[in-house]
C-alpha positions as CSV (number, residue, x, y, z in Angstrom):
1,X,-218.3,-11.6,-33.5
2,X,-221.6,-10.6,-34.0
3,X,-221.9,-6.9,-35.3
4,X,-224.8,-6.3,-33.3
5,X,-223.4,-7.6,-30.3
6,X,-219.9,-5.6,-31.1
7,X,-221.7,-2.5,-30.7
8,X,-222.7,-2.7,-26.9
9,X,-219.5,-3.5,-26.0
10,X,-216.7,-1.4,-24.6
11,X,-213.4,-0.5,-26.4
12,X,-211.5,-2.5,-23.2
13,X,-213.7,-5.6,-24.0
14,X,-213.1,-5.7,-27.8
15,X,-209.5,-5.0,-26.8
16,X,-209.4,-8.4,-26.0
17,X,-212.3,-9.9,-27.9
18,X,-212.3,-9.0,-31.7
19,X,-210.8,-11.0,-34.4
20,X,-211.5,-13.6,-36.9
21,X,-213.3,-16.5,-36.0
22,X,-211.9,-19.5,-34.1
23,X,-210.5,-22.1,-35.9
24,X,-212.4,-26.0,-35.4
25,X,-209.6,-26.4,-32.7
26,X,-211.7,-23.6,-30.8
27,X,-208.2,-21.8,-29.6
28,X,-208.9,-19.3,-27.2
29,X,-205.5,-17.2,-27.6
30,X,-205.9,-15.9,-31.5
31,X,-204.2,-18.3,-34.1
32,X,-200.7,-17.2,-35.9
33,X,-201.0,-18.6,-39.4
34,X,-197.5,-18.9,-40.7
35,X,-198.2,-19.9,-44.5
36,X,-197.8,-17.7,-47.5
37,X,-199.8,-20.0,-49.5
38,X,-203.6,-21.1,-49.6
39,X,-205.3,-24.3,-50.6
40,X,-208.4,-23.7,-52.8
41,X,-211.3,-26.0,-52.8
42,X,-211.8,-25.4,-56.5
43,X,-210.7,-23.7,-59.3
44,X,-213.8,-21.7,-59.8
45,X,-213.7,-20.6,-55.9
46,X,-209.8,-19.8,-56.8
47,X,-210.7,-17.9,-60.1
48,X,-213.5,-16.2,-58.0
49,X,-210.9,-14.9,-54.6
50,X,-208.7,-13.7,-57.1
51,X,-210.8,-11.7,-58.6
52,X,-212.4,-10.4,-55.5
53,X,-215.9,-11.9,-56.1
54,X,-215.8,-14.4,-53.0
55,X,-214.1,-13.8,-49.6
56,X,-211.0,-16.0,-48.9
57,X,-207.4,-15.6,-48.6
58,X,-205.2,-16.7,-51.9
59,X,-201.8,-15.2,-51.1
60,X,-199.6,-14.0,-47.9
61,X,-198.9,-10.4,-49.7
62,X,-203.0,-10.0,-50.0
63,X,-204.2,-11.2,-46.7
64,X,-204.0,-14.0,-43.8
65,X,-206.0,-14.8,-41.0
66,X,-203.3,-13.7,-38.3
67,X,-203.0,-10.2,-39.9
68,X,-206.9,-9.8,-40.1
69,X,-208.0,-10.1,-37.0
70,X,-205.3,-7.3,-35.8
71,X,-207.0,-5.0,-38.6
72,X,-210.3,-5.7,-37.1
73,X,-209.2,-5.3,-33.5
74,X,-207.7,-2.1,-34.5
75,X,-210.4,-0.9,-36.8
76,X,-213.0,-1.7,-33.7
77,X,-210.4,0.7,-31.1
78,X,-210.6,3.4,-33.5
79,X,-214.0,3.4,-34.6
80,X,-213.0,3.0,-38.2
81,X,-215.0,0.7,-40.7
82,X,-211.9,-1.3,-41.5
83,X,-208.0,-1.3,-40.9
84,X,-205.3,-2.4,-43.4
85,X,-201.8,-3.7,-41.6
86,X,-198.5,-2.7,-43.1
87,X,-195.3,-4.0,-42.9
88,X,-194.2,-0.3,-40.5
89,X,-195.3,3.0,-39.9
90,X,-194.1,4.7,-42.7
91,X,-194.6,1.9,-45.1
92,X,-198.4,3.0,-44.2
93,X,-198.0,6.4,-44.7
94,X,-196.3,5.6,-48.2
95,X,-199.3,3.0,-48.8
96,X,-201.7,6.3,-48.0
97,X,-200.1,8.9,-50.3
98,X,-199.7,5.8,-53.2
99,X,-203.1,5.0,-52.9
100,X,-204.8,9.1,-52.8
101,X,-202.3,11.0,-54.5
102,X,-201.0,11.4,-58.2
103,X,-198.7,14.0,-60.3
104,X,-199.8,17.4,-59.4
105,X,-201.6,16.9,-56.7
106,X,-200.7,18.9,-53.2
107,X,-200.2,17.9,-49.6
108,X,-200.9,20.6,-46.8
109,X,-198.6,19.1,-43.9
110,X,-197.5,20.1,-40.4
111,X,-193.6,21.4,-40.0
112,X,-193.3,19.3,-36.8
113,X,-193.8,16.0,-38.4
114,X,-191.5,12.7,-37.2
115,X,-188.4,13.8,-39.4
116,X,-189.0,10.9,-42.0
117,X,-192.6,11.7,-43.2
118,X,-191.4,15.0,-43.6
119,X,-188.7,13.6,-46.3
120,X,-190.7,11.0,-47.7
121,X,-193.9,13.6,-48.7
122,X,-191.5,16.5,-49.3
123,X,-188.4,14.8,-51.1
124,X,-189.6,11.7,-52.1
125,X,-192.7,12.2,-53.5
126,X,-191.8,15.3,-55.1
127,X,-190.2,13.3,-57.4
128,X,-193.1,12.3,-59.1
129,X,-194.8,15.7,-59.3
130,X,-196.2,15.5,-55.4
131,X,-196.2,19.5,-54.3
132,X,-196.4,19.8,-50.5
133,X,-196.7,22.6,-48.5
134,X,-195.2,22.3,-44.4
135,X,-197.4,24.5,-42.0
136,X,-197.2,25.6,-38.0
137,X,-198.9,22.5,-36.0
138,X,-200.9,24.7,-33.8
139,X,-201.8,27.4,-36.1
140,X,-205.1,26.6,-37.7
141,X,-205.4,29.9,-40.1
142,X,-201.9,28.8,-41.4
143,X,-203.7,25.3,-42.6
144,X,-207.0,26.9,-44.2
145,X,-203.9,29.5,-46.0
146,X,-202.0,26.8,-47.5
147,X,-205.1,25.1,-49.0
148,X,-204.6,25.2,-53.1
149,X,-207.4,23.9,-55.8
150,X,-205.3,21.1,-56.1
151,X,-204.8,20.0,-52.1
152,X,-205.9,16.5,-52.1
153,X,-205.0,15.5,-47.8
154,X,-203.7,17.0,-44.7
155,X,-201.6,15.6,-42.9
156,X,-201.2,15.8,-39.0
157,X,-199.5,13.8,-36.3
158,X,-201.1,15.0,-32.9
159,X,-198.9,15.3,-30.3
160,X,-195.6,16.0,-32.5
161,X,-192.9,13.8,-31.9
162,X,-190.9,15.2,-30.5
163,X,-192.5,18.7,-29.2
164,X,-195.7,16.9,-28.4
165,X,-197.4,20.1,-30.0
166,X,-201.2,19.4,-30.7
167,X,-203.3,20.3,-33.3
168,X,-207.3,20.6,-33.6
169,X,-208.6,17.8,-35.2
170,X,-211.9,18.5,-35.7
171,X,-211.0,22.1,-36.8
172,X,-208.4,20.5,-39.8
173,X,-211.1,18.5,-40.5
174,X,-213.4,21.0,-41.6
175,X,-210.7,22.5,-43.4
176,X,-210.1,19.2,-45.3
177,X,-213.5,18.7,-45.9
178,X,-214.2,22.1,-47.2
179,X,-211.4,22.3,-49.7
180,X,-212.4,18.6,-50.9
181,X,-209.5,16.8,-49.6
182,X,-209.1,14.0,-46.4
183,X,-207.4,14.2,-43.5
184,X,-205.0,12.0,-42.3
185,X,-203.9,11.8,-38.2
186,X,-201.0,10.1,-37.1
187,X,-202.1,8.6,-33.8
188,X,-199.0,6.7,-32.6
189,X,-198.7,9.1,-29.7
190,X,-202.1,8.8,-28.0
191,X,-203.5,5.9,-29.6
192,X,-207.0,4.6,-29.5
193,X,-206.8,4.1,-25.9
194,X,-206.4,7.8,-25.3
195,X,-207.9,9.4,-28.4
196,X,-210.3,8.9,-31.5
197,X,-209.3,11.0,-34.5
198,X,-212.3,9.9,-36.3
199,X,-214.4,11.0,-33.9
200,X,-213.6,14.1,-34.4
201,X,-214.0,14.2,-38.3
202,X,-210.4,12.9,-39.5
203,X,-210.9,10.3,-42.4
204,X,-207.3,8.3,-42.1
205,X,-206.0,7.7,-38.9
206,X,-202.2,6.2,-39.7
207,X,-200.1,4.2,-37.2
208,X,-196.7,3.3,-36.4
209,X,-197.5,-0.2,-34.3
210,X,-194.0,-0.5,-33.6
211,X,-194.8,1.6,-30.8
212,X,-197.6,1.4,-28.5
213,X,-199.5,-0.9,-30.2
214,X,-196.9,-3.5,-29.9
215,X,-195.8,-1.6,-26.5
216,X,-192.8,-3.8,-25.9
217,X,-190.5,-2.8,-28.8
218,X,-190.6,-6.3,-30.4
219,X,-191.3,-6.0,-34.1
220,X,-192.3,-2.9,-36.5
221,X,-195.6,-2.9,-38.0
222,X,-197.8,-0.2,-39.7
223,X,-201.6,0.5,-39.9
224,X,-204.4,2.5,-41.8
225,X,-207.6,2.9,-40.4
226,X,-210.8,4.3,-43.0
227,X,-214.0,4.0,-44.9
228,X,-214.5,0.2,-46.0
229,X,-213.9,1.9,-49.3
230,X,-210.9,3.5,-48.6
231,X,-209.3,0.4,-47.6
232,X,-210.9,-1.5,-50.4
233,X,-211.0,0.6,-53.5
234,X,-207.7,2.7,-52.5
235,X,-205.2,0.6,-50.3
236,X,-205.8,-2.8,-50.7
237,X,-204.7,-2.4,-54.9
238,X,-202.0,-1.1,-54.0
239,X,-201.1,-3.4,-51.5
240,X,-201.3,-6.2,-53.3
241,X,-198.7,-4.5,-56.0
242,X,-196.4,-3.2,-53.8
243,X,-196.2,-5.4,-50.9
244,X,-195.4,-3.4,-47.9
245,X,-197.8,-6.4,-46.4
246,X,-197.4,-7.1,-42.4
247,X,-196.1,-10.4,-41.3
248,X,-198.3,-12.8,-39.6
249,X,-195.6,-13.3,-37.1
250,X,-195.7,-9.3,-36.3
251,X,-199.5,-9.2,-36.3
252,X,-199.9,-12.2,-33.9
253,X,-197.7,-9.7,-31.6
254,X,-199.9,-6.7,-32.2
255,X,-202.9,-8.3,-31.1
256,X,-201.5,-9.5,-27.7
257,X,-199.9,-5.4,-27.3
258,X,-203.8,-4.3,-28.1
259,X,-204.8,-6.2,-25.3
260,X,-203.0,-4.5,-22.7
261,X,-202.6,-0.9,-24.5
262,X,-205.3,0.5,-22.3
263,X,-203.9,-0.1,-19.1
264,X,-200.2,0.6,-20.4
265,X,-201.1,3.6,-21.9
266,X,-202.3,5.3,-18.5
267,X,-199.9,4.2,-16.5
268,X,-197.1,5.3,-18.6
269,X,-198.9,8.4,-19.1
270,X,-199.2,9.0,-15.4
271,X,-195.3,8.7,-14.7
272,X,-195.0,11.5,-17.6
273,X,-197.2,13.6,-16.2
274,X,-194.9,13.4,-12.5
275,X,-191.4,13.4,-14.6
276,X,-192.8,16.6,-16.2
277,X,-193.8,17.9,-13.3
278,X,-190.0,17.2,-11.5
279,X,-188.4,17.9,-14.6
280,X,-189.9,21.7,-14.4
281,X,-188.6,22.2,-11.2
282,X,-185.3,21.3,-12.0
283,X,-182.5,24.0,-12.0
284,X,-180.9,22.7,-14.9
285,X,-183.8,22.3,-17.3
286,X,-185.0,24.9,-19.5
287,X,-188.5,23.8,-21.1
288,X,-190.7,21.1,-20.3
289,X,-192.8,20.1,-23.3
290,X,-195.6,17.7,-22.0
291,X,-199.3,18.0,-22.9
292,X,-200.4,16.8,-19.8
293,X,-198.8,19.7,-17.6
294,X,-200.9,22.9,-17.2
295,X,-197.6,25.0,-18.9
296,X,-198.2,23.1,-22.1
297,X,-199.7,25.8,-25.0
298,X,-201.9,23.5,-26.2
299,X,-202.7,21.5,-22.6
300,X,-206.8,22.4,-22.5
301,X,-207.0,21.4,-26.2
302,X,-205.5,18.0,-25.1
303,X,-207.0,17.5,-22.0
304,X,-210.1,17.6,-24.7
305,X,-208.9,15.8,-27.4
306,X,-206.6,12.8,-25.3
307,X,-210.2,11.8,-22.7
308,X,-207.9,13.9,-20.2
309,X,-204.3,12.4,-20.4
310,X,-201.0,13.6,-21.8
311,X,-199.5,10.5,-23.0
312,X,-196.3,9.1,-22.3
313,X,-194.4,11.4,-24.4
314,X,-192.6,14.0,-23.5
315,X,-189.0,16.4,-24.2
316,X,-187.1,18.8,-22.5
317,X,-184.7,21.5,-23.0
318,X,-181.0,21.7,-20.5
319,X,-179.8,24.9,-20.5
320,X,-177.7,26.4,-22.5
321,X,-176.2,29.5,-23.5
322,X,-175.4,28.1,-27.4
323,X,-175.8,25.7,-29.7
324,X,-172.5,24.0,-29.1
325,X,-173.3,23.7,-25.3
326,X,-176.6,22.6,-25.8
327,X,-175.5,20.0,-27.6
328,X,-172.5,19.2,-25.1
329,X,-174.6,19.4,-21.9
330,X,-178.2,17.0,-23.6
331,X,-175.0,14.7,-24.5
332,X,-173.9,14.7,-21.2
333,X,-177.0,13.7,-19.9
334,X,-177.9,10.7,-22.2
335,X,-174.7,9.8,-21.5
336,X,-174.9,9.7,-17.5
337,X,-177.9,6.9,-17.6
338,X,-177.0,3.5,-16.1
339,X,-181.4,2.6,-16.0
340,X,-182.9,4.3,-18.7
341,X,-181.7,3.2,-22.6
342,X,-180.4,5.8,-25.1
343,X,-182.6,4.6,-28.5
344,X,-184.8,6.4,-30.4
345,X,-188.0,4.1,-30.4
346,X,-190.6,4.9,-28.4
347,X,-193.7,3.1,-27.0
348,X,-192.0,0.7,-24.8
349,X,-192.5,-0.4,-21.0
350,X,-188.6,0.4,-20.8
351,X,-188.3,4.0,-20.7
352,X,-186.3,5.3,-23.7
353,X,-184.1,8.4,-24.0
354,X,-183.0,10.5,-27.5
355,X,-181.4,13.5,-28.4
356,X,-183.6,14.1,-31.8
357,X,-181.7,16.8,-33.6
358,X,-179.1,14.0,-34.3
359,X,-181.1,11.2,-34.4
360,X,-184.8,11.4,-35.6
361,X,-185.1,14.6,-37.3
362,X,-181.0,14.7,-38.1
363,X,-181.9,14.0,-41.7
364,X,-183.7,17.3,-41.8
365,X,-181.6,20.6,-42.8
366,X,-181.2,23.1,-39.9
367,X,-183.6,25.4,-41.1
368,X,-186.1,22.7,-41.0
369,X,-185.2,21.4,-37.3
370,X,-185.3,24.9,-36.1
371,X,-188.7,25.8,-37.7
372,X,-189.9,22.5,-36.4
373,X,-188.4,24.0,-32.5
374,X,-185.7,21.1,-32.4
375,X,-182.6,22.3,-30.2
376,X,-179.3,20.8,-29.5
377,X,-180.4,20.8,-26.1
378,X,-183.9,19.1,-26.6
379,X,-184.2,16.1,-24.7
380,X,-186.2,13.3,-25.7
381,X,-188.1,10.9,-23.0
382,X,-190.7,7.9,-23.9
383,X,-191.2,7.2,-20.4
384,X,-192.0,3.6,-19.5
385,X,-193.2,1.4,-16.3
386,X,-190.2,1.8,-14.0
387,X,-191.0,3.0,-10.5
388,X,-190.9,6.9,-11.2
389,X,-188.2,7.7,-8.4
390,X,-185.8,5.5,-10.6
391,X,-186.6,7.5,-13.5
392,X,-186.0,10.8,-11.6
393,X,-182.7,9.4,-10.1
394,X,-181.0,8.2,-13.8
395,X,-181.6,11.1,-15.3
396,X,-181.0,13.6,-12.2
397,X,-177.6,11.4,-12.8
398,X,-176.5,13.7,-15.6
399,X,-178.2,16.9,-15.1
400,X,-176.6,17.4,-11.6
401,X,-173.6,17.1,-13.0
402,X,-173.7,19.4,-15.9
403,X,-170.6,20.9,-16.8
């Protein structure tokens, strides 16, 4: 597409629209290229690809048509200069810290990161001489404290999963920028279609497209979206090393889940908003945490941040008058559900029910799930496309007949 022309459209018209070009069969629905190989019309023009003086594809684990026009569809949602696919969420965020960090550099993250980035950056990587420091989401002086010479990024995933705690974005940025060092935004909660880290001066916005992006819990799939030269100078290297490369087959999917991921997104984000709102009133519930309600801390900074929607995310607390209980009664009410599914993914038109502290974040040490604010009694709901009274009545199931 024409960049000139790309620029006067709207984000629910390159939704649809953006990719490579057609092939000579002019398909209308993109192209899956299943071929991990690539005929070269010489050996000079093969010598030349693989040394990155002339565009073309060479090898499935560097590139394929398929996979490219998801980054650029992305890449065009988020605002970014260019997108590079991996094979899963945290594959990307592994491809990010490969690709910026060394020995002895630091990473300032939030303590209510998806329980896996917080192993990989503060166990894994420590291993090889990564220091990282874990800070409060919400509380921006904590950020600018933990900030040493050697910080190199900041890390944020706005809303948490699964506290859906929100962080300032533009005000991280500054603090990023100020010390030297990037930021990175997880957006798999709100997504392009709800909010635009770049926008508001984030430098890496990282995604999981196993979840909305695909929006039908199909296939797992990652994505980084940066500077040209990010991407080019930083990722792509070690891409091509490492391999943590997206499969056609999984990228072909992505691109038909970006077409609807607009329309999904606000939809499922308006039956969260009235589950919220019911679950509140419920005798047996404890704690709503939902951006979109007005009871949410952070609810006018993501009214701001998400173009004035919550998201589709949301947790609550049963009560409880201990751990044990807790535990016992959220059990309980997973257990009641005949509609709803008890799994841990998220982003899917089926609504999708966890209890974190033994699933998600149960890798985590107890001190860690309790700074992070992750009960036994915590509740997790990625609420999908079923009629909202249904929702209501399967989980109304358990919690009316708490023991």
């Amino acid at each position: 597409m024409d960049e000139s022309l790309k620029k006067t459209l709207h984000r629910d018209t390159l939704a649809v629209r953006e990719a490579v070009e057609r092939s000579p069969f002019g398909e209308n629905s993109e192209a899956l290229y299943l071929t991990s190989g690539y005929v070269q019309r010489s050996a000079e023009s093969a010598a030349q690809r693989f040394a990155g003086d002339e565009e073309g594809f060479t090898y499935g684990r560097y590139g394929n048509p398929t996979t490219a026009s998801f980054e650029q569809r992305l890449a065009a949602l988020e605002g970014a200069e260019a997108c590079m696919a991996t094979a899963s969420g945290m594959s990307a965020i592994l491809l990010m810290c490969l690709g910026l960090l060394k020995a002895g550099d630091h990473v300032v993250c939030s303590q209510s990161m998806f329980g896996s980035t917080i192993k990989l950056i503060g166990s894994d990587l420590a291993k090889f001489g990564v220091e990282s420091s874990f800070v409060p989401q919400t509380d921006v002086s904590a950020w600018k404290a933990a900030i040493k010479p050697n910080t190199r990024l900041l890390f944020a995933e706005t809303p948490t999963n699964p506290l859906t705690e929100v962080c300032d974005i533009a005000a991280l940025a500054d603090i990023a920028h100020n010390a030297g060092a990037q930021l990175c935004v997880d957006n798999c909660f709100a997504t392009p279609a709800l909010q635009r880290p770049m926008a508001l001066g984030a430098d890496i916005v990282m995604h999981s497209g196993t979840k909305y992006l695909d929006g039908q819990g199909r296939v797992m799939a990652g994505a980084l979206c940066a500077s040209q030269q990010l991407v080019t100078e930083k990722f792509l290297p070690v891409l091509k090393s490492a391999g943590m490369t997206l499969a056609p087959f999984n990228a072909w999917v992505m691109l038909k889940g970006l077409e609807t991921l607009d329309i999904r997104m606000r939809a499922q984000s308006a039956n969260a908003l009235a589950l919220g709102q019911w679950l509140e009133a419920h005798p047996a519930v404890a704690r709503v945490y939902c951006p979109g309600l007005a009871s949410h801390p952070q609810h006018a900074l993501a009214m701001q941040q998400q173009s004035g929607v919550g998201g589709a995310v949301l947790s609550f607390d049963v009560k409880a008058s201990s751990p044990e209980q807790a535990r016992a009664r959220a059990f309980h009410v997973l257990d009641a559900l005949r509609v709803l599914s008890l799994s841990t993914n998220l982003g899917d038109t089926k609504t999708l029910c966890a209890h974190p502290a033994s699933t998600s974040h149960g890798r985590l040490t107890e001190a860690q799930r309790q700074a992070a604010g992750i009960g036994q009694g915590l509740i997790r709901v990625a609420v999908g496309l079923e009629h909202i009274t249904d929702i209501q009545a399967d989980l109304a199931r358990g919690l009316e007949t708490l023991p």
